[in-house]
MIBALUM-559585 format. One record per residue (C-alpha): x, y, z; residue in three letters. Coordinates in steps of 0.02 Angstrom, whole numbers, padded with zeros to 5 digits, always signed. Example, Ala and Ser with C-alpha at 12.3 -4.5 7.8 and 13.67 -1.06 7.14 Angstrom:
+00615-00225+00390ALA;+00684-00053+00357SER;
***
This chain:
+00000+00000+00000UNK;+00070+00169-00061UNK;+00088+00311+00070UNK;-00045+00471+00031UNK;+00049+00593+00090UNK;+00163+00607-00060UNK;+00294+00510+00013UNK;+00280+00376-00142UNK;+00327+00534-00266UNK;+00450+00592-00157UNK;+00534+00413-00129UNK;+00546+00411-00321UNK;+00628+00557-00314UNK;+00758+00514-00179UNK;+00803+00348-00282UNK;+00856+00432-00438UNK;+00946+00582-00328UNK;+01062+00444-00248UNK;+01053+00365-00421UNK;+01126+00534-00512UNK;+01265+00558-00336UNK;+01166+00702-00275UNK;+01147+00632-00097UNK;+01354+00590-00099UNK;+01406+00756-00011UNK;+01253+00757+00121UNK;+01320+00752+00331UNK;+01291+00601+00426UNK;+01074+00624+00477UNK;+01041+00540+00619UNK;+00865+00475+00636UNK;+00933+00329+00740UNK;+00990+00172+00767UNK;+01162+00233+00747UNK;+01129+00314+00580UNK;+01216+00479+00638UNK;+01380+00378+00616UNK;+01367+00328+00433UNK;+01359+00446+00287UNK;+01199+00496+00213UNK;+01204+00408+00084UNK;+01237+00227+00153UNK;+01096+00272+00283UNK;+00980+00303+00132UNK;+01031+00162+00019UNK;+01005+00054+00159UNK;+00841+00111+00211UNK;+00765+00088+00012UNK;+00845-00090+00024UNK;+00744-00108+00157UNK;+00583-00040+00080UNK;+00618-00148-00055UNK;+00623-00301+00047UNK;+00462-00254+00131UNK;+00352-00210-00040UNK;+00398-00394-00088UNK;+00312-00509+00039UNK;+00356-00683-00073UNK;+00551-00626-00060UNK;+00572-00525+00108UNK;+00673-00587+00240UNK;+00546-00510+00371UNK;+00442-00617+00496UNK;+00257-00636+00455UNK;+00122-00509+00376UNK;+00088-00410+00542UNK;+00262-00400+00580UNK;+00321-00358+00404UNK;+00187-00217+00402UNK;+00234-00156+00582UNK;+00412-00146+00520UNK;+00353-00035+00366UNK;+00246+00074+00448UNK;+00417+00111+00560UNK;+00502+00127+00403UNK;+00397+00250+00324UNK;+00387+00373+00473UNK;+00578+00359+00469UNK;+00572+00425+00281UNK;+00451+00547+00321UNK;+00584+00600+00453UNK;+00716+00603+00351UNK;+00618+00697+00210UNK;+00585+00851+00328UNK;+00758+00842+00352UNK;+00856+00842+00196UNK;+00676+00897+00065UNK;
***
């Protein structure tokens, strides 16, 4: 299920900005689990890995449907997060 909020648009966005090395020169962002430590840019490759893994049920490495969607909805307001942060 897509996010309303213009998140989905804005995802697409961030994908082809790391794509193109826009995000390369970005300061650590720490929105945590230790993510202040690692650049930018690993956080955020990491984090649509992630997404990725989530959006496909038959291949992700997640637990069960309720926990798999539990871990998403986390994951989202993390991107949300990090969207106020960096636009």
């Amino acid at each position: 299920m897509a996010p309303n909020d213009g998140l989905a648009r804005w995802l697409d966005d961030l994908r082809h900005r790391l794509a193109n090395g826009d995000l390369a020169m970005l300061d650590p962002i720490d929105i945590g689990d230790g993510t202040g430590q690692l650049p930018s840019e690993t956080t955020i490759r990491i984090m649509l890995n992630d997404l990725d893994d989530l959006d496909s049920p038959q291949e992700s490495k997640h637990g069960d449907e309720v926990q798999r969607e539990t871990r998403r909805h986390r994951l989202l307001d993390d991107f949300r997060r990090l969207r106020e942060l960096i636009g």
